[in-house]
C-alpha positions in Angstrom: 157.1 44.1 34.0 158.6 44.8 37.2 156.8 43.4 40.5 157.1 43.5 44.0 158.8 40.4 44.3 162.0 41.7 42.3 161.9 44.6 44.9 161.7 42.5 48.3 165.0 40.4 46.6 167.0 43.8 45.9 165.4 45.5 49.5 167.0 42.5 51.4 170.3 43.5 49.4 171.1 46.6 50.5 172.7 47.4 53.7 170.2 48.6 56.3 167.5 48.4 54.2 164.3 46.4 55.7 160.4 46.5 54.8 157.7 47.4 57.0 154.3 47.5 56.9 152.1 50.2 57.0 148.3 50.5 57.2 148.1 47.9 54.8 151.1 49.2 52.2 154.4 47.7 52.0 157.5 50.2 52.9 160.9 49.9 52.4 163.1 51.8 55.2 166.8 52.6 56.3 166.5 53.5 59.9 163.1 55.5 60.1 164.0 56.9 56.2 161.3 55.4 54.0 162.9 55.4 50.6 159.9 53.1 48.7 156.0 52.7 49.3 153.8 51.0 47.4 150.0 51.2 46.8 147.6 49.1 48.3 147.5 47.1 45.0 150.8 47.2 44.8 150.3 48.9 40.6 152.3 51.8 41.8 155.9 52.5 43.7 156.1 55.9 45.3 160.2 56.3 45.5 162.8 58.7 47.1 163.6 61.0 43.8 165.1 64.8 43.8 162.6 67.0 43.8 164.1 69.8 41.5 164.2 67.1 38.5 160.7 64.8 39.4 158.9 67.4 37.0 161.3 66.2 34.1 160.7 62.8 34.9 157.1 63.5 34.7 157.0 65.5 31.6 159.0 63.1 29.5 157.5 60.0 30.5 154.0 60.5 31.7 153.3 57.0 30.7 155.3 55.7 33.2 155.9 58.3 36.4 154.0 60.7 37.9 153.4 63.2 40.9 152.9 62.2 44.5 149.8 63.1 45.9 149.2 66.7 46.9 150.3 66.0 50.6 153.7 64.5 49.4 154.7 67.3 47.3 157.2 68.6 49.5 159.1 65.7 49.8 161.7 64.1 47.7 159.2 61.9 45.9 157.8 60.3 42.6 155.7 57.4 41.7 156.0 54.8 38.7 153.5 52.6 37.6 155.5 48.6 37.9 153.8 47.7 34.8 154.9 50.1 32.3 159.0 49.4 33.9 161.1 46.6 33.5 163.6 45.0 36.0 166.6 46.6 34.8 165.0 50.0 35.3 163.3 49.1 38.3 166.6 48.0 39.9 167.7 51.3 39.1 165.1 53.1 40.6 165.7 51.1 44.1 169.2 52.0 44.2 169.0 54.9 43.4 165.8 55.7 46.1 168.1 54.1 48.5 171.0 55.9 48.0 169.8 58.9 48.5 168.9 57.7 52.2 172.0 56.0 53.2 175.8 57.2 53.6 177.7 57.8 50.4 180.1 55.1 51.3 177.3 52.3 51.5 176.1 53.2 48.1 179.0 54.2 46.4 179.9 50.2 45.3 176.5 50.7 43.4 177.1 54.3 41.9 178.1 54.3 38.2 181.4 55.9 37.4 182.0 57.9 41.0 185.7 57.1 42.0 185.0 58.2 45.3 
């Protein structure tokens, strides 16, 4: 099960990220980008995600992800539930949320297969 702890150790990782709080909820920013959020009771993680593919996500693993709220809709935005992830996959989802806020030459140590 993935928790917030593993995310604070991956969030201090990455170049020019840094968390913030909120209004009570823990976000993680680059610059004034914020690229995780979590729920009060820290059970979900609301995370920077394509928009043309989140309904994918949705529809083949509603036991894990879901929609933002209404109000978030238009942004580049889904939500997981930590418990039904584990840290491999949650590590996955940070980087990626985070790359899609920062330079492609910061993240592309941490990309997969891009040779530039």
């Amino acid at each position: 099960m993935a928790r917030l702890e593993d995310v604070r150790r991956l969030g201090t990782e990455l170049e020019r990220s840094y968390e913030v709080t909120v209004r009570g909820r823990i976000k993680f920013r680059v610059g004034q980008i914020v690229y995780l959020a979590f729920s009060r009771d820290e059970t979900l993680m609301g995370f920077a995600f394509p928009k043309e593919e989140r309904d994918a996500l949705v529809g083949t693993w509603p036991d894990k992800y879901q929609l933002p709220e209404e109000g978030d809709m238009r942004f580049h935005w889904a939500v997981v539930r930590l418990d039904a992830i584990d840290r491999d996959e949650l590590r996955e989802l940070v980087i990626d949320a985070w790359a899609m806020v920062v330079p492609k030459f910061l993240s592309r140590p941490y990309r997969v297969g891009d040779d530039g």
